[in-house]
MARVOFI-962645 format. One record per residue: residue number from 0; residue in one letter; y, z, x of N, C-alpha, C in turn. Coordinates in steps of 0.2 Angstrom, whole numbers, m for minus. Example, Ala and Ser with C-alpha at 12.3 -4.5 7.8 and 13.67 -1.06 7.14 Angstrom:
BEGIN
> vomar; zanu; nnorth; nup; neast; canorth; caup; caeast; cnorth; cup; ceast
> 0; A; m28; 39; 66; m22; 39; 62; m16; 39; 66
> 1; S; m11; 35; 64; m5; 36; 68; 0; 39; 64
//
This chain:
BEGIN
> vomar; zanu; nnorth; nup; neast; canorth; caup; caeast; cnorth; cup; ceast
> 0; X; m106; m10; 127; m104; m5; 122; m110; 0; 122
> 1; X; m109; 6; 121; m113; 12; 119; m116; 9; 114
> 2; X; m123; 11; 113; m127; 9; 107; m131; 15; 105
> 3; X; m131; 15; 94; m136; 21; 95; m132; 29; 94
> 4; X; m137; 33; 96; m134; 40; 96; m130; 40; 103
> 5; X; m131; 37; 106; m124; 38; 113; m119; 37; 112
> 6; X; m117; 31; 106; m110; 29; 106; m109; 36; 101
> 7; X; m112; 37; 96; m109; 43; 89; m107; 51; 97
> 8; X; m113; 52; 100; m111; 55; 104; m102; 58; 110
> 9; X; m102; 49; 112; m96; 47; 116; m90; 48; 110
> 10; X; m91; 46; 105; m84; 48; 99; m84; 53; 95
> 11; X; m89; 57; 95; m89; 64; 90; m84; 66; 90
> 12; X; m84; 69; 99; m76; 74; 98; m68; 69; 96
> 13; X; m69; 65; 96; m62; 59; 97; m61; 62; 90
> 14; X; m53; 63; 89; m47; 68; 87; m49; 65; 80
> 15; X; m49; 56; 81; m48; 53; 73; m54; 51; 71
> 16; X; m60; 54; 71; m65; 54; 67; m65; 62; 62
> 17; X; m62; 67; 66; m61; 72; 62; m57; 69; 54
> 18; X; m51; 69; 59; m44; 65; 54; m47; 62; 49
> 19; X; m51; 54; 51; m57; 53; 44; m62; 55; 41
> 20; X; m64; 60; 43; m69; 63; 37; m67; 68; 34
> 21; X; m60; 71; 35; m56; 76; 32; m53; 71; 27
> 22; X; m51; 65; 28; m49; 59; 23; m53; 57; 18
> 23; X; m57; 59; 22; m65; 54; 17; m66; 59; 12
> 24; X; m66; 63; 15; m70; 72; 11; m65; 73; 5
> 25; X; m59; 71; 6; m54; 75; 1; m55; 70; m7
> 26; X; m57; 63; m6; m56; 58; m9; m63; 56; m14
> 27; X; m67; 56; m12; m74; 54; m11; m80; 59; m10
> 28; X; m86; 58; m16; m92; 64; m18; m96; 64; m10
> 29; X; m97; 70; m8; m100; 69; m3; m107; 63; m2
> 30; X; m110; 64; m8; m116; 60; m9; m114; 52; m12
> 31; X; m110; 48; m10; m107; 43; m12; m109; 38; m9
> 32; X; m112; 32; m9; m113; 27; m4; m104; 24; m5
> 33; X; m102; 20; 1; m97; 18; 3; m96; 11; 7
> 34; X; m91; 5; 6; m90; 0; 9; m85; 1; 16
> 35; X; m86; 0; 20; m79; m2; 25; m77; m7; 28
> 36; X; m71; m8; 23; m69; m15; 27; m66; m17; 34
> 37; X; m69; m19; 37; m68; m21; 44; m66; m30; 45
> 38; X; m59; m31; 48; m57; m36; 50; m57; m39; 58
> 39; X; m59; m33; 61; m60; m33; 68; m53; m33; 72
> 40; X; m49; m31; 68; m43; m28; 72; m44; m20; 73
> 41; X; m39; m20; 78; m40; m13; 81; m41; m6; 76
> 42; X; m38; m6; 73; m37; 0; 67; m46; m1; 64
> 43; X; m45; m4; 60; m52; m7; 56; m59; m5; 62
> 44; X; m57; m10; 68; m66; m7; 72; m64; 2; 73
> 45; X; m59; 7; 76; m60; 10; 73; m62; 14; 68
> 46; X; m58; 13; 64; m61; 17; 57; m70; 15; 55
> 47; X; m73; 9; 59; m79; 9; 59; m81; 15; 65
> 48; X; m79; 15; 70; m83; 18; 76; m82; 26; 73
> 49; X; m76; 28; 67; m77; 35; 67; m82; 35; 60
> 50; X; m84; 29; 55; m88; 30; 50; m95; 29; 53
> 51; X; m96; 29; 59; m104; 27; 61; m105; 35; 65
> 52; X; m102; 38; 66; m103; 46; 67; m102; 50; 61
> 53; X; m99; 48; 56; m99; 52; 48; m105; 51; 45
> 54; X; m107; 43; 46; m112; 44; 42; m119; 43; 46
> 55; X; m121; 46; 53; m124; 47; 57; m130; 51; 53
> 56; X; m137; 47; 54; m141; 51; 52; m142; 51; 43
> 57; X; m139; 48; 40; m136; 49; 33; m141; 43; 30
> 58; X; m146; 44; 26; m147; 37; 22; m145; 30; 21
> 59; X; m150; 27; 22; m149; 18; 26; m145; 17; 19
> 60; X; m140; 13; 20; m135; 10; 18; m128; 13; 14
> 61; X; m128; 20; 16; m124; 25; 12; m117; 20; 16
> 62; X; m116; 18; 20; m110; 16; 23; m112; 9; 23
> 63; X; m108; 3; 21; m110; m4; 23; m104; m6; 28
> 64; X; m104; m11; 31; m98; m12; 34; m97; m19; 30
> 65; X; m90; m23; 28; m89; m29; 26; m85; m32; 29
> 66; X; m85; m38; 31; m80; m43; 34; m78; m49; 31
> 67; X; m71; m49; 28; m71; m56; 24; m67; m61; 31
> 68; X; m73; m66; 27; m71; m72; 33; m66; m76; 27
> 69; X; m60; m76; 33; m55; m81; 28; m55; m87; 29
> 70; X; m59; m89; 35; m56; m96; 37; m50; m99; 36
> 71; X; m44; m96; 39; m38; m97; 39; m36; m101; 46
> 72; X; m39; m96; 52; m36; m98; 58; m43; m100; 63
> 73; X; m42; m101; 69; m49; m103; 72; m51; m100; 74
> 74; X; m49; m93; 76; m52; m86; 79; m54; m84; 74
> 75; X; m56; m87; 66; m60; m80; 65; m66; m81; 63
> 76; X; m69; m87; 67; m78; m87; 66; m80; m80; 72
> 77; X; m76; m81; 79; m76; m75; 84; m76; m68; 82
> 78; X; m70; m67; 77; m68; m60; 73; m74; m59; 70
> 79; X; m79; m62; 65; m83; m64; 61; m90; m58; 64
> 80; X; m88; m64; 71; m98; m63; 74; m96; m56; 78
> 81; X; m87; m54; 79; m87; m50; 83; m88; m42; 81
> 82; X; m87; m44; 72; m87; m36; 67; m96; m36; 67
> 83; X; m99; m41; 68; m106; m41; 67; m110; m38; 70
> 84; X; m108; m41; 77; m112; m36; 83; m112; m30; 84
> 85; X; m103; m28; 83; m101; m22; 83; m104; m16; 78
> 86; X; m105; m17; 72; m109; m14; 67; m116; m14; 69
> 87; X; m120; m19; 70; m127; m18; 72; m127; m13; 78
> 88; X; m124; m13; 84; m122; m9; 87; m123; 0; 85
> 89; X; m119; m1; 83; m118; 6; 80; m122; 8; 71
> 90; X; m128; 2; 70; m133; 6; 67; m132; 5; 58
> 91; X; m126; 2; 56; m122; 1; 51; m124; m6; 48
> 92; X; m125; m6; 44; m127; m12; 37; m121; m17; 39
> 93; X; m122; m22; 39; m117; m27; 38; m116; m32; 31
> 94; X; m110; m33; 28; m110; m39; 23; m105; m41; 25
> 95; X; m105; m51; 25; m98; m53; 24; m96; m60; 19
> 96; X; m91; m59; 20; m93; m63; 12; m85; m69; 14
> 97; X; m86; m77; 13; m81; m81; 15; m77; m82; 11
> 98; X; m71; m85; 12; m65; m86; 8; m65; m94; 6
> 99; X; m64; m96; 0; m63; m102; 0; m57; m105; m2
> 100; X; m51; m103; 2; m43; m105; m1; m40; m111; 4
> 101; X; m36; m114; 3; m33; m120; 7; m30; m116; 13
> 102; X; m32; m121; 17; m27; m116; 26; m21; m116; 23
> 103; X; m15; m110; 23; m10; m110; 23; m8; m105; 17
> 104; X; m14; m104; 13; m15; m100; 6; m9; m94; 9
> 105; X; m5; m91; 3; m3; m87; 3; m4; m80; 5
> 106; X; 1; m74; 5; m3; m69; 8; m4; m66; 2
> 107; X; 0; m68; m6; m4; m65; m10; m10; m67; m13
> 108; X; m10; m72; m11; m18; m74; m15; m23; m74; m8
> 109; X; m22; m76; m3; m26; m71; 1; m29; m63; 0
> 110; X; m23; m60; m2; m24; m54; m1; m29; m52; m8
> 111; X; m30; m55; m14; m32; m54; m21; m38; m55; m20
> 112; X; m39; m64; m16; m48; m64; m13; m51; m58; m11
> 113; X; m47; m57; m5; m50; m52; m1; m53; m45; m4
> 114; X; m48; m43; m9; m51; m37; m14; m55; m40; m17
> 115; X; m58; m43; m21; m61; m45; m24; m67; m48; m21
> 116; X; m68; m49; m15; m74; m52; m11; m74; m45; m8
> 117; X; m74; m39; m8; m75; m32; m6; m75; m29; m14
> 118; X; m73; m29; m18; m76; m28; m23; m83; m31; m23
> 119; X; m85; m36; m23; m93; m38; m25; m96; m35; m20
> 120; X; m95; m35; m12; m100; m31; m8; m100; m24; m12
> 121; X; m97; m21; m15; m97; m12; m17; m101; m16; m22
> 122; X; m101; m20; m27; m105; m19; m32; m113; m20; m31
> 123; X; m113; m27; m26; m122; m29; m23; m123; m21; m20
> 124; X; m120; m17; m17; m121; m11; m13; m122; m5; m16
> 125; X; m121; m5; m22; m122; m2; m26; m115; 6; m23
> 126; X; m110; 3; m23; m103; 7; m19; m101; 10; m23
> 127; X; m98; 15; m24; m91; 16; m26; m86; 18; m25
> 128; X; m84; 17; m18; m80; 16; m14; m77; 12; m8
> 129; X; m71; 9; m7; m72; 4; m1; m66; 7; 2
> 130; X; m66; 10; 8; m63; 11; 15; m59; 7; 19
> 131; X; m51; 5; 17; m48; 1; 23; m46; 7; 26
> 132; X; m42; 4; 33; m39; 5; 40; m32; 7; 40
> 133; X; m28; 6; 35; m23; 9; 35; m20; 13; 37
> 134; X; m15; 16; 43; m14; 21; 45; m7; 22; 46
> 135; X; m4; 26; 48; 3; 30; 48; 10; 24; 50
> 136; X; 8; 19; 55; 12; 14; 55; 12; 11; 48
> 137; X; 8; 9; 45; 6; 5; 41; 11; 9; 35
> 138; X; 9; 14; 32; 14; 20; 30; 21; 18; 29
> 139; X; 25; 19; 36; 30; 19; 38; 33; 13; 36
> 140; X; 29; 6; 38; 32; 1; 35; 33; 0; 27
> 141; X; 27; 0; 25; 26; m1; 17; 33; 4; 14
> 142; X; 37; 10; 18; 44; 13; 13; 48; 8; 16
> 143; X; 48; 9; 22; 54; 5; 24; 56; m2; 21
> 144; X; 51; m6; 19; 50; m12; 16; 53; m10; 6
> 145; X; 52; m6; 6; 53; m3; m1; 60; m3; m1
> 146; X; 64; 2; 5; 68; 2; 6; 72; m2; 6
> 147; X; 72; m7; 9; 76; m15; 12; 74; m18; 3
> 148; X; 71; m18; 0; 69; m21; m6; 74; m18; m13
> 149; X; 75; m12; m10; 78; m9; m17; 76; m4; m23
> 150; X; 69; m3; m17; 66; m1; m24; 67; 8; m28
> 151; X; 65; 9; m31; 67; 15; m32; 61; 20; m31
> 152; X; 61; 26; m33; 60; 32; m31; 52; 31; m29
> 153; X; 48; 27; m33; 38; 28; m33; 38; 22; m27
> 154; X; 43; 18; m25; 43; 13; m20; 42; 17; m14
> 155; X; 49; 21; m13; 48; 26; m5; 41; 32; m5
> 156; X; 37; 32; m8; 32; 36; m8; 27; 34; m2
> 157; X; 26; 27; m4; 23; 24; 0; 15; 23; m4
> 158; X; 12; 23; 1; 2; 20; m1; m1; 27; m2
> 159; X; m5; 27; m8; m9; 34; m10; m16; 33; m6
> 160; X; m17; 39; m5; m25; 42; 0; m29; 36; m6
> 161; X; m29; 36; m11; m33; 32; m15; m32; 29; m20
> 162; X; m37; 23; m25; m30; 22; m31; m39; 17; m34
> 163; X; m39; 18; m41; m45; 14; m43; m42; 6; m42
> 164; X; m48; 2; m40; m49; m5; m38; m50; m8; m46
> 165; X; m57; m5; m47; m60; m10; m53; m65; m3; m56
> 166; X; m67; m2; m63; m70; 4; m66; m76; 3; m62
> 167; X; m76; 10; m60; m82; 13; m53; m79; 14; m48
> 168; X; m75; 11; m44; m74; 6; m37; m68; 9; m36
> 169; X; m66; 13; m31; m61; 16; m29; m59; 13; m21
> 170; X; m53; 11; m21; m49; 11; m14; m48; 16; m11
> 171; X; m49; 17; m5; m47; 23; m1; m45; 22; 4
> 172; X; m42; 26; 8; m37; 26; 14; m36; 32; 17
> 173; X; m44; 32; 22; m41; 40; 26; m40; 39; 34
> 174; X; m37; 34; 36; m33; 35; 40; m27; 35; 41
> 175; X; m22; 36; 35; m15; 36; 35; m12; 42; 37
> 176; X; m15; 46; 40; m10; 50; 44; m14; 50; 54
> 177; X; m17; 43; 53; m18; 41; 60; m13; 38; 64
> 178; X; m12; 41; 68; m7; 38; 73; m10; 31; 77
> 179; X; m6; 24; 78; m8; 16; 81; m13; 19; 85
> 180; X; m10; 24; 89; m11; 24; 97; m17; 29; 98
> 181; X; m19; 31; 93; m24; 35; 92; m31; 32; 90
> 182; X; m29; 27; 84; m35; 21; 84; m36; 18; 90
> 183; X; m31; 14; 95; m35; 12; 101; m37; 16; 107
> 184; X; m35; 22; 106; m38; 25; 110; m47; 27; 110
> 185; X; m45; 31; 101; m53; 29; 97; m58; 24; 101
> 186; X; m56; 17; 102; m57; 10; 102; m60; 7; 109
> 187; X; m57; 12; 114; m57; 13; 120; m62; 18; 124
> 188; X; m61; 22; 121; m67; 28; 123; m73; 26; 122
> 189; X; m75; 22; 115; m80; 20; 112; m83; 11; 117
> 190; X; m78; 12; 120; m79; 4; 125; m78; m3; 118
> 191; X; m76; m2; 112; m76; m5; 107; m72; m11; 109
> 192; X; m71; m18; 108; m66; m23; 110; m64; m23; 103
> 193; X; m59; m26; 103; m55; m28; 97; m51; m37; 96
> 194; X; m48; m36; 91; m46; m43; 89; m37; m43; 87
> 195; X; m32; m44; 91; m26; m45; 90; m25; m52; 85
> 196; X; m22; m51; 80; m20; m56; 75; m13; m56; 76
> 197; X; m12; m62; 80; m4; m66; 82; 0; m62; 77
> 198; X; m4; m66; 71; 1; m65; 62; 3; m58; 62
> 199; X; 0; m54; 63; 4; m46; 64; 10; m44; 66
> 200; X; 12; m51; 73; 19; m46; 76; 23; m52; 74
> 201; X; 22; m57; 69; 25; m64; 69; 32; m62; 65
> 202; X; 37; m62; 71; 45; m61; 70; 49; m62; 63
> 203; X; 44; m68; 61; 48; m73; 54; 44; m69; 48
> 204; X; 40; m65; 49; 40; m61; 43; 41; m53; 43
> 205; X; 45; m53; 36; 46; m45; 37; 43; m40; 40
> 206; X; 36; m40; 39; 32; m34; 42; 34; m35; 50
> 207; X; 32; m42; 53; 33; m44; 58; 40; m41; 64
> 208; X; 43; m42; 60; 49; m40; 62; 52; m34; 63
> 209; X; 49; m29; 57; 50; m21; 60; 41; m19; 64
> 210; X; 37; m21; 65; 33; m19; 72; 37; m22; 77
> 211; X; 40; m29; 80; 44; m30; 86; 50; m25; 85
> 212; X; 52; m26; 81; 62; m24; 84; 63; m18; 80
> 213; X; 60; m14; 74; 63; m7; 69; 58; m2; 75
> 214; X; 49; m1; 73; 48; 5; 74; 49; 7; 79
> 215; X; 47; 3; 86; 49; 5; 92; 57; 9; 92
> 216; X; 60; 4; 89; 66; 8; 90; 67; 16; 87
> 217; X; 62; 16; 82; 63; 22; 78; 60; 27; 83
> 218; X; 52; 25; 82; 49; 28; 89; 51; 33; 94
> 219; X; 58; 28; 98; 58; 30; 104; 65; 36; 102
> 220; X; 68; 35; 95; 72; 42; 93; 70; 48; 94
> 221; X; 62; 44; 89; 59; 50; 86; 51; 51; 87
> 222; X; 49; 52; 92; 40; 50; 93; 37; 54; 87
> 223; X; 32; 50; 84; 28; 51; 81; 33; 52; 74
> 224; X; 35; 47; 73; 37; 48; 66; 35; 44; 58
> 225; X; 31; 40; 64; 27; 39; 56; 23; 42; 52
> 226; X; 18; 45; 58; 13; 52; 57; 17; 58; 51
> 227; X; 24; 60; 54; 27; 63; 51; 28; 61; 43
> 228; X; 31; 55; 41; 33; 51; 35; 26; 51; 31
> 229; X; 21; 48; 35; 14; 50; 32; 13; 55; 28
> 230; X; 11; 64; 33; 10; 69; 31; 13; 70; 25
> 231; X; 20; 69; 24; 23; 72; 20; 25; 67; 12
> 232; X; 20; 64; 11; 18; 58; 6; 19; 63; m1
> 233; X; 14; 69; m1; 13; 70; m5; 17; 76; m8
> 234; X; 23; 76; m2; 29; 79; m7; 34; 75; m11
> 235; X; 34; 67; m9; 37; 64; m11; 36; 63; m17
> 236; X; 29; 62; m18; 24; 61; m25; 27; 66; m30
> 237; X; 27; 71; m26; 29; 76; m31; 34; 77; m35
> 238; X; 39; 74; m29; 45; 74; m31; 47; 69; m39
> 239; X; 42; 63; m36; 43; 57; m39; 40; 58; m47
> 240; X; 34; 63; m46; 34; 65; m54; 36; 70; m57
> 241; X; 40; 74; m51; 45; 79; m57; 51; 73; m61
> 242; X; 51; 69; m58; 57; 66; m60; 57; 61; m66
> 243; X; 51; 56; m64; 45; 53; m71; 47; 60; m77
> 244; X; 44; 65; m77; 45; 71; m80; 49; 70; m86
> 245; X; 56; 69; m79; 62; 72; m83; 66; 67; m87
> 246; X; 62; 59; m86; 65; 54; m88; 65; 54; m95
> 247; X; 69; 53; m101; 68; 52; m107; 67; 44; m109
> 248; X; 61; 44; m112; 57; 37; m112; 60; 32; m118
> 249; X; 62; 28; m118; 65; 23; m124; 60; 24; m131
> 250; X; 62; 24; m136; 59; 23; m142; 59; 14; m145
> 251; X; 54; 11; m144; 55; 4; m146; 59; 1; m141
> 252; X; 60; 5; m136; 68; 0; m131; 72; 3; m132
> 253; X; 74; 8; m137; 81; 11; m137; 83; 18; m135
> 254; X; 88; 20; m134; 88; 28; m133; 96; 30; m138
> 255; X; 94; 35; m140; 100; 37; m146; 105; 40; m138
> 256; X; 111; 36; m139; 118; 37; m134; 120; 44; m131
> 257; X; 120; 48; m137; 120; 55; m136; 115; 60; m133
> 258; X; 109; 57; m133; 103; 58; m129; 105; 57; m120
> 259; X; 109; 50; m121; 109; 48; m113; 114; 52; m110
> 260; X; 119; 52; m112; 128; 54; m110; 127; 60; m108
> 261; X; 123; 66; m109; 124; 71; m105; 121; 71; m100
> 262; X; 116; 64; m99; 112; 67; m91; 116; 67; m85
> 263; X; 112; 71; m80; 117; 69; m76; 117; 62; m73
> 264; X; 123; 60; m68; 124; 51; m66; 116; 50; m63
> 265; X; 116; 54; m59; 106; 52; m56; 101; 49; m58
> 266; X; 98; 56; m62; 96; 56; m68; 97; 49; m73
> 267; X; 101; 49; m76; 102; 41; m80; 102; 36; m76
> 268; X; 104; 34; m72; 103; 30; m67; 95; 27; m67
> 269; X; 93; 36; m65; 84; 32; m65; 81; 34; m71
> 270; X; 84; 32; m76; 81; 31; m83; 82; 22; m84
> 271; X; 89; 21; m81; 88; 15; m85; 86; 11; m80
> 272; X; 86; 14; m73; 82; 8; m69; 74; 8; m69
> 273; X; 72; 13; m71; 63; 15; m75; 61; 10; m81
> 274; X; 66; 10; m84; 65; 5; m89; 66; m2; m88
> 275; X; 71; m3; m86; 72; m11; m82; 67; m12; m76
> 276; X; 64; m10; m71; 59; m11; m68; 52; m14; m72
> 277; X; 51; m9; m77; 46; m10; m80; 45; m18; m87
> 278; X; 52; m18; m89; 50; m23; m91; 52; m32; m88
> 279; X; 55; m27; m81; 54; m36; m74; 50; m35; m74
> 280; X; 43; m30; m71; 39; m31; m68; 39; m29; m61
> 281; X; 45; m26; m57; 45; m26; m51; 52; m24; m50
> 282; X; 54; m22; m45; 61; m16; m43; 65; m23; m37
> 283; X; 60; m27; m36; 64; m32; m33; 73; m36; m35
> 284; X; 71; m38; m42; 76; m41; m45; 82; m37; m48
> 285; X; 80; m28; m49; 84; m26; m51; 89; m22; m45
> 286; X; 96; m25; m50; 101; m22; m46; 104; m16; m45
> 287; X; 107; m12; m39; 109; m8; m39; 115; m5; m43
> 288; X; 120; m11; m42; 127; m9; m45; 127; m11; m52
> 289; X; 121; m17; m55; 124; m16; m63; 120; m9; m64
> 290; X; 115; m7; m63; 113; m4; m65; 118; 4; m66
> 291; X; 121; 5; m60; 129; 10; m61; 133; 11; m67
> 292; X; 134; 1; m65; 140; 1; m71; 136; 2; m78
> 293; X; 130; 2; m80; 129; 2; m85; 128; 13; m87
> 294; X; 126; 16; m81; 126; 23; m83; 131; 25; m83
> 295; X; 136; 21; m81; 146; 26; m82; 148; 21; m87
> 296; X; 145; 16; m90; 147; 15; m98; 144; 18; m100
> 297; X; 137; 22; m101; 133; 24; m105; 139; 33; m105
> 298; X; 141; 35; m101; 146; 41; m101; 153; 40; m103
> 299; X; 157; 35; m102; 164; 33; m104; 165; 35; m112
> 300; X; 170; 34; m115; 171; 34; m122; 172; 27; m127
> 301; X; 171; 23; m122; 170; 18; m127; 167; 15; m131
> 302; X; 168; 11; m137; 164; 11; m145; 162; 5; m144
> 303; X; 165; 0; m142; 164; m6; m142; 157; m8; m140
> 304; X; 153; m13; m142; 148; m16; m140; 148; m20; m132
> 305; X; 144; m18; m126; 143; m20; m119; 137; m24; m120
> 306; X; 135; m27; m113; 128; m28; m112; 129; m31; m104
> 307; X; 125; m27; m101; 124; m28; m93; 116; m30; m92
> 308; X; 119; m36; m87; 113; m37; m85; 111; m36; m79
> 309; X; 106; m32; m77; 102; m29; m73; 100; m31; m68
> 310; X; 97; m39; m71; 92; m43; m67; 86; m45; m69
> 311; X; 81; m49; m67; 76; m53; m70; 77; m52; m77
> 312; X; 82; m55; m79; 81; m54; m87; 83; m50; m92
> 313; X; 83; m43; m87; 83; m36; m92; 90; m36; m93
> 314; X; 93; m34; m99; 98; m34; m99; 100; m25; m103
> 315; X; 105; m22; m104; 106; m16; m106; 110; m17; m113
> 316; X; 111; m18; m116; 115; m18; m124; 116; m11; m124
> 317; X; 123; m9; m125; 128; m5; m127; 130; m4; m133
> 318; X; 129; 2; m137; 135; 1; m144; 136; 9; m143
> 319; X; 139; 9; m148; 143; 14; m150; 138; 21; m152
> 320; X; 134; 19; m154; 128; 26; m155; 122; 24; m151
> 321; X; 119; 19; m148; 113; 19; m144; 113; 15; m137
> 322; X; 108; 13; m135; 108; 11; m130; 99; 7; m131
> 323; X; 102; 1; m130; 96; m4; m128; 95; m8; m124
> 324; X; 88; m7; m122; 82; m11; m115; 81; m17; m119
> 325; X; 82; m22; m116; 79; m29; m117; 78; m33; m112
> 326; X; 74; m39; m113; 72; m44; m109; 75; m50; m113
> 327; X; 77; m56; m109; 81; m60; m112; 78; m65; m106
> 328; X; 80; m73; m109; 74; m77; m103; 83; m80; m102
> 329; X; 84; m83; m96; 90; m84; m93; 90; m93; m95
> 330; X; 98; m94; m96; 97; m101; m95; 93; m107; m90
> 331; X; 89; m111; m90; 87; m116; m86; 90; m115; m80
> 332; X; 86; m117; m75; 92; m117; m67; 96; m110; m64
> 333; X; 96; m105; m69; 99; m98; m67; 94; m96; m64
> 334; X; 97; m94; m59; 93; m86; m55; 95; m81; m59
> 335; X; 90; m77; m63; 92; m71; m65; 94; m65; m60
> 336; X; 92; m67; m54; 91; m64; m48; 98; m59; m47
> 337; X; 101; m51; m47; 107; m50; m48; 111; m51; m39
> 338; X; 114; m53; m40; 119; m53; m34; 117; m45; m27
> 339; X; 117; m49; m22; 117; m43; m17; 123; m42; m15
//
């Protein structure tokens, strides 16, 4: 491997070190010291080999590099020592910090360490920000996944350029309009080796499943369309909070009826599915067709008292002049889960 100013030299011109520091730039004070987490997969080394030409020549430890050892699989003492060398290499601070969870730990409390063991390097580092690898594939899945899920309108938007971690400590993501094949290309110029994690293409999980059998397919309709999907993130956003905007927000839980009944069916729709998400907790549970029947009763003419349930609990109470949000705990043994 190039070492030094030869290697920043061999990757200056490479397409997606521009790409990140136009990312970095947008997001983050010039004068910032910064974390980047590196797993030693492709994307990640990477997003190191273009942060080691951004912050070339720049004050010792403005960029740290971090690798959490999770000790889940037996390739990742190798991943470990392989983020290690690669960063010495190229000039870059290293921390890494290890995981103490049972083999087999879930991916959500996996995923909760790992912030949080990347939160403490930004803090010993005095950071206030820490850099993953996330990039236009990654994008792509995250709506899709949203999609398949149900979710509503801030679901398809996808992953923001950034989003606060913990007060100071800012997440960032500036290679989401990087294309895969452009990291290892990156990756390759740079003579960088990388680390393929089985788990990434493992068929029996969802993500798994659309890198084998969706993108490609998608892919080959339409090249470059994650890049695409990416780009245009921040029109969705917009869209998404014209719409937040336009939502009338419950008072206590309730909306006076004749408040609701003029909006349009859409429009109502994502009021009461805004409200119902918020007090499940999550767009997963709620459904799509009680939540119809509840906006064409909320418009029909009748007085009587309804109540539709939603899902996780939320139910809609109906009457004759209002409309009300609630949560209700389901009998013992029920799924509240609403039918597909």
């Amino acid at each position: 491997m190039p070492e030094g100013k030869a290697m920043s030299a061999e990757v200056a011109r490479h397409p997606v070190v521009a790409q990140v520091a136009s990312g970095l730039a947008a997001v983050t004070p010039s004068t910032s010291r910064g974390v980047v987490a590196v797993s030693g997969g492709r994307d990640s080394m990477a997003l190191m080999a273009a942060m080691s030409v951004i912050f070339a020549g720049e004050r010792e430890g403005a960029c740290v590099v971090a690798h959490v050892h999770h000790h889940q699989r037996s390739e990742a003492d190798e991943e470990c020592e392989l983020v290690r060398h690669t960063a010495s290499n190229l000039g870059l601070a290293f921390e890494v910090r290890h995981l103490d969870l049972p083999c087999g730990a879930s991916p959500a409390s996996l995923r909760a360490a790992r912030y949080a063991a990347l939160i403490d390097v930004a803090m010993s580092t005095d950071s206030s920000w820490i850099a993953t690898a996330h990039q236009a594939q990654d994008q792509l899945e995250t709506v899709l996944l949203a999609i398949v899920r149900g979710a509503g309108p801030t679901g398809l938007v996808g992953m923001d350029s950034k989003r606060e971690l913990t007060d100071g400590i800012m997440l960032v993501r500036p290679m989401l309009e990087v294309d895969r094949s452009e990291a290892a290309s990156l990756c390759k110029r740079a003579s960088i080796v990388w680390c393929d994690d089985p788990g990434n293409v493992d068929p029996n999980t969802l993500r798994g499943r659309l890198r084998q059998e969706v993108l490609p397919v998608l892919e080959s309709m339409r090249p470059g369309v994650a890049r695409r999907l990416s780009a245009t993130r921040d029109i969705r956003s917009a869209a998404v909070d014209a719409l937040a905007a336009a939502i009338p927000e419950p008072n206590d839980g309730e909306w006076p009826r004749d408040l609701l009944s003029p909006l349009p069916s859409g429009l109502l729709r994502a009021t009461i599915h805004a409200a119902a998400v918020g007090l499940a907790g999550g767009a997963d549970v709620i459904g799509s067709e009680p939540v119809r029947a509840a906006a064409e009763a909320v418009k029909d003419s009748r007085m009587h008292r309804r109540i539709f349930e939603l899902g996780g609990g939320v139910v809609l109470v109906l009457e004759a002049q209002r409309a009300r949000i609630d949560r209700v705990q389901p009998p013992e043994g029920i799924d509240a889960r609403p039918p597909m």
